[in-house]
C-alpha positions in Angstrom: -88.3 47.4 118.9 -87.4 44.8 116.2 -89.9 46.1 113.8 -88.8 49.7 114.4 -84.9 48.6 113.7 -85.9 47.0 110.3 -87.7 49.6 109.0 -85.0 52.0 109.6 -82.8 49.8 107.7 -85.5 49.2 104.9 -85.8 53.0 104.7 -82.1 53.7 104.5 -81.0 51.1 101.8 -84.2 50.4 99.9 -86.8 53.3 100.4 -85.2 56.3 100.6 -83.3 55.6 97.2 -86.0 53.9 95.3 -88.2 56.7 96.2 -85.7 59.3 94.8 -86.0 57.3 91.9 -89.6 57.4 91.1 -89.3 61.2 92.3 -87.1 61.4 89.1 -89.4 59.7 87.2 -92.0 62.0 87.8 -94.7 59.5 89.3 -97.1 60.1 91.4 -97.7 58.8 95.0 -101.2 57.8 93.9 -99.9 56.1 90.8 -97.3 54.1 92.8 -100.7 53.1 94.8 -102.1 51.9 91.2 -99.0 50.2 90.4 -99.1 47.9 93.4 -102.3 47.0 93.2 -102.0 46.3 89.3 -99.3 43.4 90.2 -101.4 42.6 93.1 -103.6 41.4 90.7 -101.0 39.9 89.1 -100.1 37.6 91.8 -103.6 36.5 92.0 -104.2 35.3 88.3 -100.5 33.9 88.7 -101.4 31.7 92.0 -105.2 30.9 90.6 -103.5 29.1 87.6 -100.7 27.2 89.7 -97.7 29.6 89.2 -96.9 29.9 92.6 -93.1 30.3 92.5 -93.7 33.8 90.0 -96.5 35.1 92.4 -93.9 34.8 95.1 -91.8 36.6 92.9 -94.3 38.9 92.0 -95.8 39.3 95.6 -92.5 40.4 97.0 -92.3 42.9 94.2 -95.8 44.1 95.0 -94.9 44.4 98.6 -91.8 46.3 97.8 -93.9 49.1 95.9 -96.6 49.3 98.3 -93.7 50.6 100.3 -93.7 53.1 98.1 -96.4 55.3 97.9 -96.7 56.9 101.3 -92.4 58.1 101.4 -92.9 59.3 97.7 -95.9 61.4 99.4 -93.7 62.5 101.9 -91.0 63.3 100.0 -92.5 65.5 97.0 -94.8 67.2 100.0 -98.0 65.8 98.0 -99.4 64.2 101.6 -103.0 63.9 101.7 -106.4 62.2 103.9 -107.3 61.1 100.6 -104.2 59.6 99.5 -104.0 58.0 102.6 -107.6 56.8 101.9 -106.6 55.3 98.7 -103.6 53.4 99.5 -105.6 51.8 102.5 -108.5 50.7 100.2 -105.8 49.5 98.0 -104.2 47.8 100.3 -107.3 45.7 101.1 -108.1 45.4 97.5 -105.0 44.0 96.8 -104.5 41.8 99.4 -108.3 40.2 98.9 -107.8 39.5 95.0 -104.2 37.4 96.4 -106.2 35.6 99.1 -109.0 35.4 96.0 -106.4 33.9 93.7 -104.9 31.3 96.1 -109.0 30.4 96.4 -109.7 29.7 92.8 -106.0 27.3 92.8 -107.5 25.3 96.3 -111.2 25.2 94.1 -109.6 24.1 91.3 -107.1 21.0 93.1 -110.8 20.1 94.7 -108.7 21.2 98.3 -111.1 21.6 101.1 -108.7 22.7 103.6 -107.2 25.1 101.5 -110.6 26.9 100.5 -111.3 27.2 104.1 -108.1 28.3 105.4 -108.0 30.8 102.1 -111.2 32.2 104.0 -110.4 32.5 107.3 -107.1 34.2 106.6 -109.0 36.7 104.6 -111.4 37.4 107.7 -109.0 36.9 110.3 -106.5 39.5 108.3 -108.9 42.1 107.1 -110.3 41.9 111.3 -107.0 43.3 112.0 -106.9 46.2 109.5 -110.9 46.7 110.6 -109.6 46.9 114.3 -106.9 49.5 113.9 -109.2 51.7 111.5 -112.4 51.7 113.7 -109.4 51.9 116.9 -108.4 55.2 115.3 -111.9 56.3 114.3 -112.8 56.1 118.2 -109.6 58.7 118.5 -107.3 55.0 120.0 -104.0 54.8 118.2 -104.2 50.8 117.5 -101.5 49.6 115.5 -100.2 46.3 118.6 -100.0 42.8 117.6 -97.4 41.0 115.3 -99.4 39.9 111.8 -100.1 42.7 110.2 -100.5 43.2 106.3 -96.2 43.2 106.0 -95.9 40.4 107.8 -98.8 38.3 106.3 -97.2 39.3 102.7 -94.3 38.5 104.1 -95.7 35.2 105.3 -97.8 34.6 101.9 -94.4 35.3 99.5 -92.7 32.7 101.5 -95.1 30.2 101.0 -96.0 30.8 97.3 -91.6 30.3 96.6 -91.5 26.9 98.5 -95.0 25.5 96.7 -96.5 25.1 99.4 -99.2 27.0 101.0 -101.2 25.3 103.7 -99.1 26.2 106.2 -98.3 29.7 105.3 -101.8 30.2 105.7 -102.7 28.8 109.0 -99.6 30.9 110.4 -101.5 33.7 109.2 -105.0 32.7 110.7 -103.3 31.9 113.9 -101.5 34.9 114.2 -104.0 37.4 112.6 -106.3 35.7 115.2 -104.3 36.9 117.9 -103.6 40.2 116.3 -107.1 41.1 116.1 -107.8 39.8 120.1 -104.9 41.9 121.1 -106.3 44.6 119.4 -109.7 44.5 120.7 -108.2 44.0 124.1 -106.3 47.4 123.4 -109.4 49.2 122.6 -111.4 48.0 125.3 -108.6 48.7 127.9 -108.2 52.1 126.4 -112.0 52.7 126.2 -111.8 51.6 130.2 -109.5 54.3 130.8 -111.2 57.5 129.0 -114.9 56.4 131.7 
């Protein structure tokens, strides 16, 4: 109920305007896709080399644009499986070469804990986009549980402004944990049902 609230304001006073604006500017849904993705990577070479307080910066930018894509598709009437394809594998793309950024900064600072947590996240987080994909491939709309990719961007940005991002992380394995388990519970339950 929360989530649907905030997304109606998002779209009022952010998308729905900034969208008219790349409509003016004659982009593309699929190059807003590129876009994102491009400063995606931006974030990651930014947090690999310790510049975590621009990455947060940048990450909330990112985030902003990856809003983007899908309502300038909807608006210009340019919808499409495949764009919809590509701003998923975007999406994952994007979200991988952050988590592969933060990795190369906890290599570098010789951090353990940080390497590992970098990796569960990255499993834990790409479980829950793996569970709603396969969900829907079995026909199961599967979109529960509270840490999805917003959220753990969200989550991520917050962490890379305040310096500090051991914590920010195991929120994200904790909660991406239970994502995924409520998810697979869905499915199964669902599953049940159809037999």
């Amino acid at each position: 109920m929360h989530r649907a609230q905030a997304r109606r304001v998002i779209a009022r006073y952010f998308e729905d305007p900034a969208t008219r604006l790349l409509h003016t500017l004659k982009l593309t849904p699929t190059m807003v896709t590129l876009i994102g993705l491009a400063l995606n990577f931006g974030v990651a070479y930014l947090a690999a080399v310790d510049l975590l307080l621009p990455a947060g910066v940048l990450l909330l930018v990112a985030s902003a644009v990856d809003m983007l894509d899908g309502a300038l598709a909807r608006l210009t009437g340019t919808e499409s499986s495949f764009g919809a394809f590509i701003d998923s594998v975007s999406d994952r793309l994007g979200e991988a070469a952050v988590l592969f950024g933060l990795l190369v900064l906890f290599f570098n600072d010789e951090s353990a804990t940080g390497v590992v947590l970098v990796f569960l996240a990255m499993v834990a987080s790409f479980m829950v986009s793996y569970l709603r994909a396969r969900g829907e491939g079995l026909g199961i709309r599967s979109d529960v549980g509270f840490m999805t990719r917003p959220e753990r961007m969200v989550v991520l940005s917050v962490g890379m402004l305040v310096g500090h991002m051991l914590v920010p992380l195991g929120i994200i394995v904790a909660f991406s944990t239970i994502t995924a388990g409520q998810r697979l519970h869905h499915v199964w339950r669902q599953t049940r049902v159809r037999k």
